[in-house]
DOKE-793196 format. One record per residue (C-alpha): x, y, z; residue in one letter; residue number from 0. Coordinates in steps of 0.02 Angstrom, whole numbers, always signed. Example, Ala and Ser with C-alpha at 12.3 -4.5 7.8 and 13.67 -1.06 7.14 Angstrom:
BEGIN
> east, north, up, zadren, fivex
> +615, -225, +390, A, 0
> +684, -53, +357, S, 1
//
This chain:
BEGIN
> east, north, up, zadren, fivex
> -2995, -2408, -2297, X, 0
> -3107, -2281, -2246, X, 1
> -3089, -2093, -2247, X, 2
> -3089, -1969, -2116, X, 3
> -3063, -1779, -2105, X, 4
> -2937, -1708, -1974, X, 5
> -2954, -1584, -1886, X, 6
> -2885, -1451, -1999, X, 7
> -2994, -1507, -2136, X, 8
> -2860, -1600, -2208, X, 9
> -2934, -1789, -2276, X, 10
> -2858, -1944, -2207, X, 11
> -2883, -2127, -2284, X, 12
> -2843, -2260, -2126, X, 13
> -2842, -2452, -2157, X, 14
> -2984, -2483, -2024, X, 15
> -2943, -2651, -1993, X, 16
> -2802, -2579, -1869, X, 17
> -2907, -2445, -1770, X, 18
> -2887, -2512, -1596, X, 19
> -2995, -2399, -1518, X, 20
> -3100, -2236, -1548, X, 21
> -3112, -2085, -1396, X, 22
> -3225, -1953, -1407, X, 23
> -3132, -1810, -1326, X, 24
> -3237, -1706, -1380, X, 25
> -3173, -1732, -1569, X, 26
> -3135, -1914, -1610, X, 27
> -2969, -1989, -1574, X, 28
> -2942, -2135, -1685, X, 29
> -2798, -2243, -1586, X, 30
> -2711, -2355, -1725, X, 31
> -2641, -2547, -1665, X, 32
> -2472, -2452, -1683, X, 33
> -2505, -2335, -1563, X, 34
> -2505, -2191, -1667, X, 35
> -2682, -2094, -1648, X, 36
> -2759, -1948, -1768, X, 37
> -2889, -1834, -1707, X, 38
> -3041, -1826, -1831, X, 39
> -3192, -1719, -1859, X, 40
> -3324, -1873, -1870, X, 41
> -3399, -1952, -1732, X, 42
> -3382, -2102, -1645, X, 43
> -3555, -2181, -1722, X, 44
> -3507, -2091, -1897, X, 45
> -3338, -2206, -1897, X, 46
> -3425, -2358, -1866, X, 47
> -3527, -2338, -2005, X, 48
> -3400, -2292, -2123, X, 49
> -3316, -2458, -2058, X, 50
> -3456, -2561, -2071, X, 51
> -3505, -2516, -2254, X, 52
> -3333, -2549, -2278, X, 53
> -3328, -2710, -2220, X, 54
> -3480, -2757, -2283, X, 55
> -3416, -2697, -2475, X, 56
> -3269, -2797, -2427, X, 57
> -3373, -2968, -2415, X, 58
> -3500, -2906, -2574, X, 59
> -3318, -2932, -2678, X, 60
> -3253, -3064, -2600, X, 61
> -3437, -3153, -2633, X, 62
> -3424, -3099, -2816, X, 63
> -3232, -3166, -2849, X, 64
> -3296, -3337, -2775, X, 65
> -3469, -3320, -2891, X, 66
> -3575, -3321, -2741, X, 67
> -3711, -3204, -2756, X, 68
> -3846, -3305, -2627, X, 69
> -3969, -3310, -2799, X, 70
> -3995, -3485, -2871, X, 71
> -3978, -3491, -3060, X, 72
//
């Protein structure tokens, strides 16, 4: 999940792994696999970020519930 901010200011928490696709109009317009969209105040490089740090926290966990931490003991 990664967090956004609308266009009103309001925040918004989206489950990225369903963004289909992100316009920059000139605000960003997330679309959703759903085909609902919400237009955001971050830009297009600022969501991939947030997506990529959240996947990549996403794997840190799943590498620490499985005890791999890529150090040999």
């Amino acid at each position: 999940m990664i967090e956004l901010t609308k266009i009103n200011n309001e925040p918004i928490v989206i489950n990225s792994c369903h963004i289909e696709c992100v316009e920059q109009i000139p605000e960003s317009k997330v679309v959703m696999d759903t085909g609902r969209y919400y237009v955001v105040q971050e830009t297009v490089a600022e969501i991939i970020q947030k997506t990529v740090e959240y996947n990549g926290r996403i794997r840190e966990f799943e590498q620490e519930i499985r005890g791999v931490d890529g150090h040999s003991e």
